[in-house]
C-alpha positions as CSV (number, residue, x, y, z in Angstrom):
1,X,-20.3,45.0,-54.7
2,X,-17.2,47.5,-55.6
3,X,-14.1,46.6,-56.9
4,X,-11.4,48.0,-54.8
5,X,-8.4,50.2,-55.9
6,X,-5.8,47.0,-55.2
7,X,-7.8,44.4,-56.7
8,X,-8.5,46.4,-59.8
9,X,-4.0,47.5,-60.0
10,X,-3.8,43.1,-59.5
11,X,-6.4,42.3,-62.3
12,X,-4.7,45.3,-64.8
13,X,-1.0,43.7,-64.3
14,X,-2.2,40.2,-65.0
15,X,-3.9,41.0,-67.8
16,X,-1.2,42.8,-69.2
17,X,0.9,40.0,-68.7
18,X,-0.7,38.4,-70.6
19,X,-1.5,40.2,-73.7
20,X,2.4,41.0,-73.3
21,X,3.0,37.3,-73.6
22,X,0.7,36.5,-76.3
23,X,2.0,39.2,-78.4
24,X,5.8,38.5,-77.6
25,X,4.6,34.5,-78.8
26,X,3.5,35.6,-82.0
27,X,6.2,37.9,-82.1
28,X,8.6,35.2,-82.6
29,X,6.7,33.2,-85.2
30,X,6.4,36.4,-87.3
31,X,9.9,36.6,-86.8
32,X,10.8,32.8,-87.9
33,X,8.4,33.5,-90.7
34,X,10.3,36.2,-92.5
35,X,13.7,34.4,-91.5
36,X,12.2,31.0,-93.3
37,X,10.9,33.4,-96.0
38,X,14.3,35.2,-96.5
39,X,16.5,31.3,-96.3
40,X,14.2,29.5,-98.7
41,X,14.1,32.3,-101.6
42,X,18.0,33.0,-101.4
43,X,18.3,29.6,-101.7
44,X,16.1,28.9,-104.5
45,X,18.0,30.5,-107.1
46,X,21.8,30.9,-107.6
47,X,21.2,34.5,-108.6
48,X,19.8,35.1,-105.3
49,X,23.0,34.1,-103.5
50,X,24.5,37.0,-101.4
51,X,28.0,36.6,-102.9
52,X,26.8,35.8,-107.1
53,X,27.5,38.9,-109.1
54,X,25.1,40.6,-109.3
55,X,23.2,40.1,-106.3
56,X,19.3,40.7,-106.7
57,X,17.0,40.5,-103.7
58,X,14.4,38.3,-104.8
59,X,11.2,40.4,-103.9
60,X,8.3,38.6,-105.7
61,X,9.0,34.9,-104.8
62,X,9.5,36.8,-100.6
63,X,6.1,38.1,-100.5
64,X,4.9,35.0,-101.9
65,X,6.3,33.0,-99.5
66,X,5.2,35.1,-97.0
67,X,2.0,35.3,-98.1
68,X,1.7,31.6,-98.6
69,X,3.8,30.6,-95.2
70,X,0.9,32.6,-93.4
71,X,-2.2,30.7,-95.5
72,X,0.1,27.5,-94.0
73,X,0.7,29.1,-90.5
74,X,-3.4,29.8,-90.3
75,X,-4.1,26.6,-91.2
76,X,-1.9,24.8,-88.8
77,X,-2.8,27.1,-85.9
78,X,-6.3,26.0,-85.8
79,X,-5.2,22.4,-86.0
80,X,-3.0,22.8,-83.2
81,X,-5.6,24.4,-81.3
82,X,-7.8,21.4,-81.9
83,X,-5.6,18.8,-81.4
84,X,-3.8,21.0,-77.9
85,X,-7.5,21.0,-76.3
86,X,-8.2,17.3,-77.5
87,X,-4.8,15.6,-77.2
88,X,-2.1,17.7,-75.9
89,X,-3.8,18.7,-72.9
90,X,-3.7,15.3,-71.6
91,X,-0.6,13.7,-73.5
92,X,2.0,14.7,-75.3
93,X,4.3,11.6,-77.5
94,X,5.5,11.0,-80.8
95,X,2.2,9.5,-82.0
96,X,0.4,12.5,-80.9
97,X,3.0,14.7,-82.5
98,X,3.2,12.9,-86.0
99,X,-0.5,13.0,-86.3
100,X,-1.1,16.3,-85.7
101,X,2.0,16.9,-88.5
102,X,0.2,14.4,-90.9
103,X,-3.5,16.0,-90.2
104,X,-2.0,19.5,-91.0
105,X,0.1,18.3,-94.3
106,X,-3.4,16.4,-95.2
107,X,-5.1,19.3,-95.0
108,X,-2.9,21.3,-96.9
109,X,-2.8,18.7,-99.4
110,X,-6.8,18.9,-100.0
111,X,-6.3,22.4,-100.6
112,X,-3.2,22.2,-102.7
113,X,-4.2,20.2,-105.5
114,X,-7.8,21.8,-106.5
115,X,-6.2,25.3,-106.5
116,X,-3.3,23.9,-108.7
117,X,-5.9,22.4,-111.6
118,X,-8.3,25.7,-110.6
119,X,-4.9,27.6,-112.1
120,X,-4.0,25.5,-114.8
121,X,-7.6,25.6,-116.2
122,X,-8.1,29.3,-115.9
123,X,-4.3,30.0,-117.2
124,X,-5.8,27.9,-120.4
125,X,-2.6,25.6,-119.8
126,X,-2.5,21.9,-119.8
127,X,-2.9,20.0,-116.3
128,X,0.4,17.9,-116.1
129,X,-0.2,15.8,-112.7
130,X,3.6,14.8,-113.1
131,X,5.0,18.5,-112.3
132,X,1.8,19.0,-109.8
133,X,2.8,15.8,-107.7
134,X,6.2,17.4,-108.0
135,X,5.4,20.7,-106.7
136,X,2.9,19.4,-104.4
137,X,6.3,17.2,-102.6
138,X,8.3,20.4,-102.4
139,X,5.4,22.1,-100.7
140,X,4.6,19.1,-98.2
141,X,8.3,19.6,-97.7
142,X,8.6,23.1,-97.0
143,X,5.9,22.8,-95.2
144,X,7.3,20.6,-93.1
145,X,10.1,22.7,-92.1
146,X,7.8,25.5,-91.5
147,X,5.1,23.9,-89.2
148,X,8.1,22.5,-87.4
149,X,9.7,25.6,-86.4
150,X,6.5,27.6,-85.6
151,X,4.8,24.5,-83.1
152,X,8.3,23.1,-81.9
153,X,8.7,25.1,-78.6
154,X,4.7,25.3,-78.3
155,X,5.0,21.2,-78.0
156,X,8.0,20.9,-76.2
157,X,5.6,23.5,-73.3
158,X,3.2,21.5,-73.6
159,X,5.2,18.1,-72.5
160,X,6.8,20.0,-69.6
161,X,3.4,21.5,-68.4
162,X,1.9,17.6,-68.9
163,X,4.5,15.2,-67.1
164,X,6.0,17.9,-64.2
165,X,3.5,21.2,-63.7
166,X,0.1,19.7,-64.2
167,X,-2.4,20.0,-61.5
168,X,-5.7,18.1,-60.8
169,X,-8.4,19.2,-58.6
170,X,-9.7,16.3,-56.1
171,X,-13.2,16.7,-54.7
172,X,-14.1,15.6,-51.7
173,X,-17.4,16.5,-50.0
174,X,-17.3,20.0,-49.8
175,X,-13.4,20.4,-49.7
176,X,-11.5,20.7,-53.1
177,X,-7.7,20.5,-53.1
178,X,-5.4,20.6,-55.5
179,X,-2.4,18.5,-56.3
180,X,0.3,18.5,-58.8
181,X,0.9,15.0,-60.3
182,X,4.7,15.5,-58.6
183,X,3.0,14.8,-55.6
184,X,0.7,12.6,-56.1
185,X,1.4,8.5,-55.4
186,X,-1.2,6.7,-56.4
187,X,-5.4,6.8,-56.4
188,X,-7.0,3.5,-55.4
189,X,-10.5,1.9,-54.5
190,X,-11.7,0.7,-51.5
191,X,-15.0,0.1,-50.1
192,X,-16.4,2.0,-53.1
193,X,-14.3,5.0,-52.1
194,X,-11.8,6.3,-54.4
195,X,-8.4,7.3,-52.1
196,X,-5.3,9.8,-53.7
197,X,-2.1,8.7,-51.1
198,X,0.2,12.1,-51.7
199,X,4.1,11.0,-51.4
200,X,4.3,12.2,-47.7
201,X,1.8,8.9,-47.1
202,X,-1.3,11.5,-46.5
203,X,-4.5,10.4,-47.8
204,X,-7.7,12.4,-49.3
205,X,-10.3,10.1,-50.5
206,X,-12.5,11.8,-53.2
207,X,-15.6,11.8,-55.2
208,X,-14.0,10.5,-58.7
209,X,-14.4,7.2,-59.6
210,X,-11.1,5.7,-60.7
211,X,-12.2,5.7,-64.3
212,X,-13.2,9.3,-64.4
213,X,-9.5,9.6,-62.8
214,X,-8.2,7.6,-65.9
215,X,-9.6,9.8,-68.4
216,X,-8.6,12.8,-66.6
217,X,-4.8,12.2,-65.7
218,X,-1.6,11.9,-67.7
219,X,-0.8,8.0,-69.1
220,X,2.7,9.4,-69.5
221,X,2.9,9.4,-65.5
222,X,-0.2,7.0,-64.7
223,X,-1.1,3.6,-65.5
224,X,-4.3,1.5,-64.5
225,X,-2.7,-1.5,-62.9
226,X,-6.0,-3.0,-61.9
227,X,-9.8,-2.4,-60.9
228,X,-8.1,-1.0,-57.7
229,X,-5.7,1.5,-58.5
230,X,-4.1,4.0,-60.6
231,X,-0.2,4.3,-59.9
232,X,2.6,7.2,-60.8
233,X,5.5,6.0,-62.2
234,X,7.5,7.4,-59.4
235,X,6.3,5.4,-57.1
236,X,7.0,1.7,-58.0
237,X,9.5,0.3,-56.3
238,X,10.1,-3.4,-57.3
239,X,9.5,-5.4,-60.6
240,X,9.4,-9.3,-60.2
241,X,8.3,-11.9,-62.5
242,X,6.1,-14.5,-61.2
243,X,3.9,-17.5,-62.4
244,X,1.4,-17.5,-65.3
245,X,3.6,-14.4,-67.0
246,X,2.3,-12.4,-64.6
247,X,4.2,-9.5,-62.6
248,X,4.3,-8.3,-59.2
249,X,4.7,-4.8,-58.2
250,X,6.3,-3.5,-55.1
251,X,5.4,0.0,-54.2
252,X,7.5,2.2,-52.2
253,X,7.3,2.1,-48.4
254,X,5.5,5.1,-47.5
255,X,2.2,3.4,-49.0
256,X,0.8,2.3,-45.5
257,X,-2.3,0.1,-47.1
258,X,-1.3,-3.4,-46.7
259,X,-3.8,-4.1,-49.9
260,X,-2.2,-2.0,-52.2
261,X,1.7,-2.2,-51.2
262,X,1.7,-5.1,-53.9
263,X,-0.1,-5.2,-56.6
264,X,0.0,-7.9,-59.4
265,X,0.3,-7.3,-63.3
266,X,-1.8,-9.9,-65.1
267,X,-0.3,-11.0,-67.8
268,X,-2.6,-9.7,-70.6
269,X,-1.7,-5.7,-69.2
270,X,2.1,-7.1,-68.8
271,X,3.1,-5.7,-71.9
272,X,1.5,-2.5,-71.8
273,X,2.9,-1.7,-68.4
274,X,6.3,-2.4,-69.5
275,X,6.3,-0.5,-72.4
276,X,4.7,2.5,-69.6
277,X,7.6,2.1,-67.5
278,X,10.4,1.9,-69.7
């Protein structure tokens, strides 16, 4: 089978969009390398201040930075790669966030203090763990900063891409379709049959189960209210307390299905729902 002329000109553009892309992405976090590189040296010294007399560029502690900012930018790229397949891709919050910030710290920590005493012992010098707890608080610091300004608008993509742009594929028979969580109401159970209601009342029943749905979807957007049914955010309607602490959810009136137009909260998942919909 031969690739024709078009196809091949479509292919070429795409992928030098994005190689163009890529590079322009780590383009900027060479760029707020050397800027963090330049800021924290000048700043480390008063002699190193552009307006103290005399003014010396300081060279040494620059390429050290540099060099080290990149052992800490390595690092924290394949953590973010780990925790973007197994976290981000689904969910994006400040618990999320802090742990992948804590992981990458922990790990620069493990690495840290060995090469510290590794140092002191080959330099024939005594190990004070005072000034090495010391050093190793600055560096957590800096570090800080660093990972900060490299991942922040990585993450902040991420969230956008999770609650708005995300898509999921629905199977159903032979047909697939997909459907971005914008426009998506609700998924729900019936007769062993798993149902997606779109926001313009359509329905497409698929071959998920609704627990394979609740692994796959945003919880930002989606919450389990029951066995029954899954429901975006975006679609409740009404809150009302009633008896036993439970709650009883009105959903919006293009959801035709008399079952699931209410839907009751029981009072042990009355908590978590709140908290979801706040």
């Amino acid at each position: 089978m031969s690739i024709t002329q078009p196809t091949k000109n479509i292919v070429k553009t795409v992928w030098h969009i994005c190689i163009s892309s890529t590079t322009w992405l780590w383009f900027q976090k060479a760029i707020i390398l050397i800027i963090f590189s330049l800021v924290v040296n000048h700043l480390a010294a008063s002699y190193n201040f552009l307006d103290s007399e005399p003014y010396r560029f300081p060279i040494e502690g620059f390429l050290f930075t540099i060099i080290f900012s990149t052992f800490v930018g390595i690092i924290a790229h394949l953590n973010f790669k780990f925790y973007k397949k197994k976290h981000f891709s689904k969910k994006v919050e400040i618990t999320t966030i802090v742990r992948f910030m804590a992981s990458t710290l922990g790990y620069i920590i493990l690495i840290y203090i060995p090469i510290n005493i590794i140092v002191e012992t080959i330099a024939g010098g005594r190990i004070e763990f005072y000034y090495i707890l010391i050093g190793l608080l600055i560096t957590l610091l800096i570090c800080f900063i660093l990972i900060g300004l490299l991942y922040a608008q990585d993450i902040y993509n991420l969230y956008k891409l999770s609650i708005r742009d995300a898509e999921i594929t629905i199977d159903s028979g032979t047909k697939m379709t997909k459907l971005t969580y914008e426009n998506i109401a609700c998924f729900y159970s019936e007769n062993k049959i798993v149902y997606t209601v779109q926001n313009d009342g359509t329905t497409i029943n698929t071959d998920f189960t609704l627990n394979e749905l609740e692994e796959k979807i945003n919880d930002q957007l989606f919450f389990r209210a029951n066995r029954q049914i899954i429901i975006h955010k975006d679609t409740v309607d009404l809150i009302e307390k009633i008896e036993n602490g439970k709650l009883r959810i009105r959903l919006k009136a293009f959801i035709k299905n008399d079952a699931i137009t209410e839907i009751n909260i029981s009072r042990y998942k009355r908590k978590a729902f709140m908290d979801w919909f706040r």
